[in-house]
C-alpha positions as CSV (number, residue, x, y, z in Angstrom):
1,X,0.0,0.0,0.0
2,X,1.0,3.7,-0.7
3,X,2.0,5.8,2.3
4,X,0.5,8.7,2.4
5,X,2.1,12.3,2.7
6,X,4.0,12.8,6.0
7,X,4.7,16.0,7.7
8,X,8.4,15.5,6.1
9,X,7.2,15.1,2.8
10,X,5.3,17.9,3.0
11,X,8.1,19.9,4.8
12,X,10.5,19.0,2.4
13,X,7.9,20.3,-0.4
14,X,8.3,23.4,0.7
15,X,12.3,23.6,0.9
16,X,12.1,23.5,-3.1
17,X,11.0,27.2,-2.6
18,X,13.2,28.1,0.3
19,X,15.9,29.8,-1.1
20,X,16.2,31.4,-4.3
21,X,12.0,31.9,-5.0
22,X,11.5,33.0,-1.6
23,X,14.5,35.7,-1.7
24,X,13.3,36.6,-5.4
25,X,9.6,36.9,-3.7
26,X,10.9,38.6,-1.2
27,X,12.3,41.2,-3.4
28,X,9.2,42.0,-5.3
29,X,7.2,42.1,-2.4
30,X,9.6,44.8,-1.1
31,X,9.0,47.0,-4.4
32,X,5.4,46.9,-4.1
33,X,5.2,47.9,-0.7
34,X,7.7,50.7,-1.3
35,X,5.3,51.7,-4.1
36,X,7.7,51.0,-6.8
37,X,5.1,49.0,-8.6
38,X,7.1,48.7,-12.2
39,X,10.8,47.8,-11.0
40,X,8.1,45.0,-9.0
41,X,6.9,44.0,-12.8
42,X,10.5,44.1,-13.5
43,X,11.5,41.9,-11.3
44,X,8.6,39.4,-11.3
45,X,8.9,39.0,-14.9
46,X,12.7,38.6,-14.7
47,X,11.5,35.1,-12.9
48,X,8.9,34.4,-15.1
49,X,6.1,35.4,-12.1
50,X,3.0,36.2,-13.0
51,X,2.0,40.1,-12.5
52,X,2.9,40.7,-9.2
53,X,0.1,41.5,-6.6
54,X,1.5,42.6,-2.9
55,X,-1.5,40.3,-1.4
56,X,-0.2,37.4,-3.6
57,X,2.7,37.9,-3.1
58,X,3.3,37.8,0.8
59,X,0.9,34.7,0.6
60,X,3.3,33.3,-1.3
61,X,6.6,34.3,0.7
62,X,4.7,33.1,3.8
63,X,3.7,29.4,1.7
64,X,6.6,28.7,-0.5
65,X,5.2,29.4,-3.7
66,X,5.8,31.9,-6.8
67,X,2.6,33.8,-7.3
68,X,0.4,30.6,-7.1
69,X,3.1,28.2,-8.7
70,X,6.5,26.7,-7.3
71,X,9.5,26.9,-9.2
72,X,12.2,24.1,-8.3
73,X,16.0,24.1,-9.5
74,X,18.3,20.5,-9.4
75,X,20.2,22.6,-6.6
76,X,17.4,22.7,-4.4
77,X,16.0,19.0,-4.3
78,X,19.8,17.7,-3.3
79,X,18.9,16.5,-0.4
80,X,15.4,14.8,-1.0
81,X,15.5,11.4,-1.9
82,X,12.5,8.9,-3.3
83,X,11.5,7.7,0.1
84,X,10.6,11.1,1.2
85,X,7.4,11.3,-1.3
86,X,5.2,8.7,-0.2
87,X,5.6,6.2,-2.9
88,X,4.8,2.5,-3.1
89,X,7.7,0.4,-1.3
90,X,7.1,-1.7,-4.4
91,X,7.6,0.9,-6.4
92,X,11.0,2.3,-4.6
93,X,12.3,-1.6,-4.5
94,X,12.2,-1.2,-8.8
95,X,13.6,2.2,-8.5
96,X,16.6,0.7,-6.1
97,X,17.2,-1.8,-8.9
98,X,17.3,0.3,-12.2
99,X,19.7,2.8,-10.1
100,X,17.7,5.8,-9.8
101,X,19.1,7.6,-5.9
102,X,17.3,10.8,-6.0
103,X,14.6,12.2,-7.6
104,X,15.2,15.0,-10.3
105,X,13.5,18.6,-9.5
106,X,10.9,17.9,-11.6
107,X,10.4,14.4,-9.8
108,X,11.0,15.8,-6.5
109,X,8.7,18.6,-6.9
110,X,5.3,17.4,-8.8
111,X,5.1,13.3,-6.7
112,X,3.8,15.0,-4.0
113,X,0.8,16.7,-5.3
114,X,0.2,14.4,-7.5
115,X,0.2,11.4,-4.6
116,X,-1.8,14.0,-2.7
117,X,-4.7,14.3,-5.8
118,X,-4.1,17.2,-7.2
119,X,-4.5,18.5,-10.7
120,X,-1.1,19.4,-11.7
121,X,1.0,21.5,-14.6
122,X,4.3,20.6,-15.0
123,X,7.0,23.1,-16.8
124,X,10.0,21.3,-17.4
125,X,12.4,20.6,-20.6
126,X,12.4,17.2,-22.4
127,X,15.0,15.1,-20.4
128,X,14.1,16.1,-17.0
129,X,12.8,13.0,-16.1
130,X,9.2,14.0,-16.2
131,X,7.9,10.4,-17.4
132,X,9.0,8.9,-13.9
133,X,7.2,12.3,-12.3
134,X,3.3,10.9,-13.6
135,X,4.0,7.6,-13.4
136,X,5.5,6.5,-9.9
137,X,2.4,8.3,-7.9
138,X,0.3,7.0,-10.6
139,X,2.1,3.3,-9.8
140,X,1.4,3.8,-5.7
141,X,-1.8,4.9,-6.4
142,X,-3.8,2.4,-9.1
143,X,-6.1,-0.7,-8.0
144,X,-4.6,-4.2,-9.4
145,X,-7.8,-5.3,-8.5
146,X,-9.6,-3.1,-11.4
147,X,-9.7,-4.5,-14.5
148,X,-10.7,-1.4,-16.6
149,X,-8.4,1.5,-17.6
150,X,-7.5,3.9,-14.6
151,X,-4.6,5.5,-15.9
152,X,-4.2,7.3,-19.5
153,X,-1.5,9.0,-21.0
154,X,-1.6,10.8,-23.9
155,X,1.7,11.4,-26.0
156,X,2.2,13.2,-29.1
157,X,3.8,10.5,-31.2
158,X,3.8,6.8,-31.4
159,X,8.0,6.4,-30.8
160,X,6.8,8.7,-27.0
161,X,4.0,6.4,-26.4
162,X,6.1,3.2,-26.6
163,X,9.4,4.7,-24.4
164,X,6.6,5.6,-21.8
165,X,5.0,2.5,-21.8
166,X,8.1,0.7,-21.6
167,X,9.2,3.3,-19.0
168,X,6.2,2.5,-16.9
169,X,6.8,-1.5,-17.3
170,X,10.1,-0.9,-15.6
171,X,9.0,0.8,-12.9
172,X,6.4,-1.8,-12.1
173,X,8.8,-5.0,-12.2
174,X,7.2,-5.6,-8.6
175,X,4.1,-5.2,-9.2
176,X,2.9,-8.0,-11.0
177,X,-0.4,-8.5,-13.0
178,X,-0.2,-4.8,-14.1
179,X,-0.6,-4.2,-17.4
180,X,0.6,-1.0,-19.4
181,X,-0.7,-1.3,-22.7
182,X,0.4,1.3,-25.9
183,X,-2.4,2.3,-28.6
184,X,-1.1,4.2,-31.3
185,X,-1.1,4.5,-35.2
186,X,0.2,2.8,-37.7
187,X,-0.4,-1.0,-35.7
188,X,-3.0,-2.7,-36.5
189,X,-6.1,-2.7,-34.2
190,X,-5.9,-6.3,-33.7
191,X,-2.9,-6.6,-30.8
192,X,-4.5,-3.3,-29.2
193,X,-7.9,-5.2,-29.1
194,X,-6.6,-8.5,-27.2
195,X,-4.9,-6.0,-24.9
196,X,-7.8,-4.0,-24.2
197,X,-9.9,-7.2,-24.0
198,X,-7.6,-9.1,-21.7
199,X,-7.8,-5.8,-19.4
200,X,-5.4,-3.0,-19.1
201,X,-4.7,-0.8,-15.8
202,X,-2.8,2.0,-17.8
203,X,-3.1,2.7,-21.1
204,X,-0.2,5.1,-23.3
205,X,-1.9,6.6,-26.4
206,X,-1.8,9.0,-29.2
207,X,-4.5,11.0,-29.1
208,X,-5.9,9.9,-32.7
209,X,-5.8,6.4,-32.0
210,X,-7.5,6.8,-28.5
211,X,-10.5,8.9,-30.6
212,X,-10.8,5.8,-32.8
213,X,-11.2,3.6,-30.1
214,X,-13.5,5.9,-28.2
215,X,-15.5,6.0,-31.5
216,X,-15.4,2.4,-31.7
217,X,-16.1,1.8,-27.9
218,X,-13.2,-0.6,-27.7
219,X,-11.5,1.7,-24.8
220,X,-13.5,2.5,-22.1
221,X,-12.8,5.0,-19.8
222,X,-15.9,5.4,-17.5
223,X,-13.8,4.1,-14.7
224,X,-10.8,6.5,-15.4
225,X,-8.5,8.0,-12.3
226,X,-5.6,9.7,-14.2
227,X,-5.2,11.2,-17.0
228,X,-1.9,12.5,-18.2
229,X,-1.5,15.0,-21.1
230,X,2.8,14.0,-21.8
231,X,4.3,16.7,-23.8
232,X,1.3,19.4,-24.6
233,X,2.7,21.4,-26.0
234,X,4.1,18.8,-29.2
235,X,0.5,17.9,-29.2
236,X,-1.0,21.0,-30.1
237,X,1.9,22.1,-32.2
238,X,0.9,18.6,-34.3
239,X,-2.7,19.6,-34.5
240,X,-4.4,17.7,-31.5
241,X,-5.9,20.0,-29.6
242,X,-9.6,18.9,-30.7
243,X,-8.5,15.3,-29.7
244,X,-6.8,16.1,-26.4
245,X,-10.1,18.6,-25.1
246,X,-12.7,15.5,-26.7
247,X,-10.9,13.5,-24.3
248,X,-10.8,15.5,-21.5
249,X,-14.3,16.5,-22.0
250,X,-15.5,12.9,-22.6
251,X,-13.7,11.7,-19.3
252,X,-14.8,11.3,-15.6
253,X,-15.1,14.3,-14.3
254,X,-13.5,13.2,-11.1
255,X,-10.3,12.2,-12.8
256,X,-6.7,13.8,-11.4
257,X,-5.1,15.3,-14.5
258,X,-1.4,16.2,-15.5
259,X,-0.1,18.5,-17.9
260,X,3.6,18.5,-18.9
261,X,5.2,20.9,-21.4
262,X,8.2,22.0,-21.7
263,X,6.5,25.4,-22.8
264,X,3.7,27.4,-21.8
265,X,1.3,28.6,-25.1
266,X,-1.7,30.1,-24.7
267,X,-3.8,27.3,-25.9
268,X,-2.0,25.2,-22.7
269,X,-2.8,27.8,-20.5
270,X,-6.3,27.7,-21.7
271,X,-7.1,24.1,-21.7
272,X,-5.3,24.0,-17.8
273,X,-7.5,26.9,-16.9
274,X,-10.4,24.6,-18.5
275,X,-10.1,21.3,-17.2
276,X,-7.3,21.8,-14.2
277,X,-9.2,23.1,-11.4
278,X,-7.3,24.8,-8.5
279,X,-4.3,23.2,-10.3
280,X,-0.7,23.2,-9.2
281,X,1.8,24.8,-11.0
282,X,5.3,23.6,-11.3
283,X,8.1,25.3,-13.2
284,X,11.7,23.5,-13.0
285,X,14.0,26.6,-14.2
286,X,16.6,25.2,-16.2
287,X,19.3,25.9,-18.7
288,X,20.5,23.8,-22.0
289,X,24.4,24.4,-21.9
290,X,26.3,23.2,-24.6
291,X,29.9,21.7,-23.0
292,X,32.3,24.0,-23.5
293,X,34.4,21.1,-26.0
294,X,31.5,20.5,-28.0
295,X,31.8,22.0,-31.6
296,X,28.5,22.6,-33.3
297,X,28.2,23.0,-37.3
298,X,25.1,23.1,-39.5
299,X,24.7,23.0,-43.4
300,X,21.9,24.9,-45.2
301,X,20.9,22.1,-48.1
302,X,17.1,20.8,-49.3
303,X,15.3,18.3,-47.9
304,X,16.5,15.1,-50.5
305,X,20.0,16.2,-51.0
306,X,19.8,15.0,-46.5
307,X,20.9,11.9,-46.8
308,X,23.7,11.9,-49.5
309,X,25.2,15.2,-47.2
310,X,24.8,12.8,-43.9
311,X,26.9,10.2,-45.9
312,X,30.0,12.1,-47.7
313,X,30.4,14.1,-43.5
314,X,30.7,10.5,-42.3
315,X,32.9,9.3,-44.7
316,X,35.5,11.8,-44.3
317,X,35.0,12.8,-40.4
318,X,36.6,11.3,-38.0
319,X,34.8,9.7,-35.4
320,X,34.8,7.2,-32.3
């Protein structure tokens, strides 16, 4: 059984805003009461706060938070490890095994809200471990006794569905009877049938192929618990946005639903605004750095003449 949030789990929630946020909170607050509202917009937006309210923002020095959101940074989660956020033991005992120690921000900062049931938008770039983020509270959280679907994740592409799916099958190695099953196009419906037929806890989709078996009512999802939106922002920017809100809309309306994105468009901020009641916002700030020995080149050419460039650079560069 999942334990359930302790006061140190909770306590060490709140650390992930202690330092940097709160100072920066701090700092803002301190303009607006001098009456120095714009260096205040200054400052807040230097962050990426929302516009800065002096009620807000001393709720939000007093709680932890940035304007209604946390903000998290690898630095800050150093000291929290996985057996600080409530999971499954069966779930740690897998995590033990495939060598994860500690949880990434993103990890650190979203499991407990998420173990604790709440909606949840999650601002991190691709590679920040976000899939283990959803799926270990999901993990200490679903019913192995429920046959039909209680967990969906929706990914913007067939090769995501399948990494997640496989992701999820590795953190469940002691958890056995579970079944993660991927629906996505370009498969036949046949193997996606048998799984659907032979019961699946957690199902990894596209959003097109979920619609076709919503359409077909081969998936059902009246007895849904999670819902994950992986990568929103790819989603929309493919042209899913109708598919993602059908599905949303055509869910339980007591679901728990995730959003991650690496970026924050208006039509995100709309559907979260939508379907994400009293959600909890989660930004990991975060910089790509290219190593200071890398060398990076790029050629200008046309689409077909691709290939025969990718061949003749490997032929005469030098490589290990």
């Amino acid at each position: 059984m999942a334990r359930g949030l302790d006061n140190q789990a909770i306590a060490r929630q709140l650390v992930l805003t202690s330092k940097t946020v709160r100072n920066h909170v701090s700092n803002v607050l301190a303009k607006l009461n001098a009456g120095d509202r714009s260096q205040a917009i200054v400052l807040a937006r230097r962050r990426g706060f929302g516009e800065p309210d002096r009620d807000a923002a001393a709720v939000d020095l007093a709680s932890g938070t940035r304007f209604g959101c946390i903000m998290a940074t690898s630095a800050d989660v150093s000291e929290i490890s996985f057996t600080d956020l409530g999971l499954d033991e069966r779930v740690l005992r897998a995590l033990a095994e495939v060598g994860y120690e500690s949880p990434s921000a993103i990890q650190a900062a979203t499991i407990p809200p998420l173990m604790a049931g709440r909606h949840l938008v999650g601002l991190a770039q691709t590679g920040t471990g976000k899939t283990a983020a959803f799926a270990l509270p999901i993990l200490s959280r679903i019913d192995m006794a429920q046959r039909a679907p209680q967990a969906l994740v929706l990914a913007p592409t067939r090769e995501l569905a399948l990494q997640v799916s496989e992701a999820i099958n590795k953190y469940a190695h002691h958890l056995p009877g579970l079944h993660v099953l991927p629906v996505y196009g370009g498969q036949t419906f046949g193997p996606q049938l048998a799984g659907l037929k032979r019961g699946a806890h957690i199902v990894v989709g596209t959003p097109g192929r979920v619609i076709d078996h919503l359409q077909k009512k081969t998936l059902d999802l009246s007895e849904l618990r999670f819902l994950v939106l992986d990568e929103a922002d790819e989603m929309l920017r493919m042209g899913f946005q109708e598919d993602v809100e059908t599905i949303l809309a055509d869910t339980p309306d007591g679901k728990q639903v995730a959003l991650f994105s690496a970026t924050m468009p208006s039509q995100i901020r709309r559907i979260a605004k939508k379907y994400l009641t009293d959600a909890v916002e989660i930004t990991v700030a975060s910089k790509t750095v290219t190593a200071a020995n890398t060398r990076q080149r790029y050629i200008e050419l046309s689409y077909p003449r691709k290939m025969d460039a990718l061949t003749r650079i490997l032929e005469v560069e030098p490589f290990e």
